[in-house]
C-alpha positions as CSV (number, residue, x, y, z in Angstrom):
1,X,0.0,0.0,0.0
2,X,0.9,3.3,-1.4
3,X,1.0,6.6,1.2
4,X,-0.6,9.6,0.8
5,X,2.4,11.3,-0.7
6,X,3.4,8.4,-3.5
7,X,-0.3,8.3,-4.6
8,X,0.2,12.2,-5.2
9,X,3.3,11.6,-7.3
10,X,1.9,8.2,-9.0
11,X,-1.4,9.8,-9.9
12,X,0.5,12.9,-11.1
13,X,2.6,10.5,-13.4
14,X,-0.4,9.3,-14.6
15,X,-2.2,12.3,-15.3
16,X,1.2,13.5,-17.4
17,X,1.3,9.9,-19.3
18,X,-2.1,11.0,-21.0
19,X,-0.8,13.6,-22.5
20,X,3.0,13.6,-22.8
21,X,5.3,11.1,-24.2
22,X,7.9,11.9,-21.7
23,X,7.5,12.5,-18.3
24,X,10.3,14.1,-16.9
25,X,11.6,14.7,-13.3
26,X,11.4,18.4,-13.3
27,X,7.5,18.0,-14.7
28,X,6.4,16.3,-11.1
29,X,8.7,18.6,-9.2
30,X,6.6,21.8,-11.0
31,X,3.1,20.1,-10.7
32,X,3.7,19.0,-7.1
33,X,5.9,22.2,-6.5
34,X,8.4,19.9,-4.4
35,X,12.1,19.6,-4.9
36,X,14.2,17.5,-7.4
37,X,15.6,15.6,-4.9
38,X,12.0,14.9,-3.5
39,X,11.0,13.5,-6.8
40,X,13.7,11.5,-7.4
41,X,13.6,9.6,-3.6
42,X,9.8,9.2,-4.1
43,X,10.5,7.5,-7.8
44,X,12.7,5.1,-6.5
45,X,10.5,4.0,-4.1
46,X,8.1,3.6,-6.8
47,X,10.2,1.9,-8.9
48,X,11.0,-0.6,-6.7
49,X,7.1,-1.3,-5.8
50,X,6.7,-1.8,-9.5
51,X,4.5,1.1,-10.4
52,X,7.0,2.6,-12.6
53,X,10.1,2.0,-14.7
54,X,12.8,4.6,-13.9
55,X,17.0,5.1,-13.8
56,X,18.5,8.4,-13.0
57,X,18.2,11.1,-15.0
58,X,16.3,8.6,-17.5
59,X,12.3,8.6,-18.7
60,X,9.6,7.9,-16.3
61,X,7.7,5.2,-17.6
62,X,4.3,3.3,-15.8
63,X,4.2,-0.3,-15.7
64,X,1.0,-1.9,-16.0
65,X,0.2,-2.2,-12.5
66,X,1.2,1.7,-12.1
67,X,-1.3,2.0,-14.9
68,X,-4.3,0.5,-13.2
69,X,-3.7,2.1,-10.0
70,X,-3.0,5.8,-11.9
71,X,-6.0,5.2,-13.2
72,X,-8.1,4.9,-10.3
73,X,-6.5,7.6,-8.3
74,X,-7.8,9.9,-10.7
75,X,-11.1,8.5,-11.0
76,X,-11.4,8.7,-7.5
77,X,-9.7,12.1,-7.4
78,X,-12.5,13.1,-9.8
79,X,-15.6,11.0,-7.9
80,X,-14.7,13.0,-5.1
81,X,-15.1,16.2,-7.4
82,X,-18.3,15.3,-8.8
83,X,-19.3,14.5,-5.0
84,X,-18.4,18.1,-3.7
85,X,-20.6,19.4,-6.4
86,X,-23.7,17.0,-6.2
87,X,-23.8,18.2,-1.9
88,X,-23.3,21.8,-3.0
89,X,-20.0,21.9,-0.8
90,X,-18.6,25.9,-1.4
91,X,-15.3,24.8,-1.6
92,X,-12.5,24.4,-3.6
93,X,-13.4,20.9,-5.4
94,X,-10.4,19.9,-6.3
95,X,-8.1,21.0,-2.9
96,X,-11.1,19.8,-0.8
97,X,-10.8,16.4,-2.8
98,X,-7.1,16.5,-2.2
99,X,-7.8,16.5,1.4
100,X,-10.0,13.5,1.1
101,X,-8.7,11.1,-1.3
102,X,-6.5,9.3,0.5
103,X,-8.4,8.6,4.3
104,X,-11.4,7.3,2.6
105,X,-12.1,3.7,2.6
106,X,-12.8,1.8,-0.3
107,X,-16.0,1.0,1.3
108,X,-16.7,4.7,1.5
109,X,-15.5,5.4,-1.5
110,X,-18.0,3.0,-3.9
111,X,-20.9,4.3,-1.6
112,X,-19.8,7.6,-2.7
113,X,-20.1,6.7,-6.2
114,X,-23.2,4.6,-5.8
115,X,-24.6,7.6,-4.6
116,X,-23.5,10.2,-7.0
117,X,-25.0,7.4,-10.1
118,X,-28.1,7.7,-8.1
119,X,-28.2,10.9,-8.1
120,X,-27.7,11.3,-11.9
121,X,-30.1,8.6,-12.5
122,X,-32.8,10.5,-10.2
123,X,-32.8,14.6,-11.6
124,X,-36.1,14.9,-9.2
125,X,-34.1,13.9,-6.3
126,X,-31.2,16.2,-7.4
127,X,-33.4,19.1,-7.9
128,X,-35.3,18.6,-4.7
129,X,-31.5,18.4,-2.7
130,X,-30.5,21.5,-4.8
131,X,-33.7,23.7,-3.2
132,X,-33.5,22.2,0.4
133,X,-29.9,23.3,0.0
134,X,-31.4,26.9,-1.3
135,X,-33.2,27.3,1.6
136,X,-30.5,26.8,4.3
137,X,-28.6,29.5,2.6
């Protein structure tokens, strides 16, 4: 198991693989806004769980298994989003699902999601949360 802090840089990894061919040390120092040497201790210790494939100063590839669990860090990063939203939290979505993401239990996590499909699939139950919500404020 993964902490806090390697999820950050595995997810961030992930997030760069969709879009970039090369994902470089100094690209997860920016993003992160933590130091070289930071990067390069947490990438090691990545490497040798098997999420990635990485030598110094060389590309930063994702294996398969770093794959699948990139992937759902950031659906989960973005569940948790979508979750802000659907409560009307006035927050920052994306710090407050910073915050969150990683002291959430699975558990917690699919009833999360269960709840925002049902809410989705529902509109009148949406709409009816959206004006209780209205009235509070």
């Amino acid at each position: 198991m993964l902490t806090p802090s390697l999820e950050d840089y595995l997810e961030e990894i992930y997030r760069f693989s969709l879009s970039l061919d090369t994902v470089r040390v100094t690209d997860i120092s920016n993003r992160l806004k933590v130091a070289l040497p930071s990067v390069t201790k947490a990438l090691y210790k990545l490497r040798d769980e098997s999420y990635i494939k990485y030598e110094r100063y060389g590309e930063i590839k994702l294996t398969d298994k770093g794959k699948e669990l990139g992937y759902y860090l950031v659906e989960r990063n973005q569940l948790l989003q979508e979750f802000l939203a659907l409560i009307c939290s006035k927050c920052n979505f994306a710090a407050e699902a910073e915050a969150m993401e990683h002291y959430l239990s699975t558990a917690t996590i699919d009833a999360i999601k269960t709840l925002n499909e049902f809410m989705k699939g529902n509109p009148s139950w949406q709409k009816a949360f959206n004006e209780f919500m209205n009235l509070k404020d």
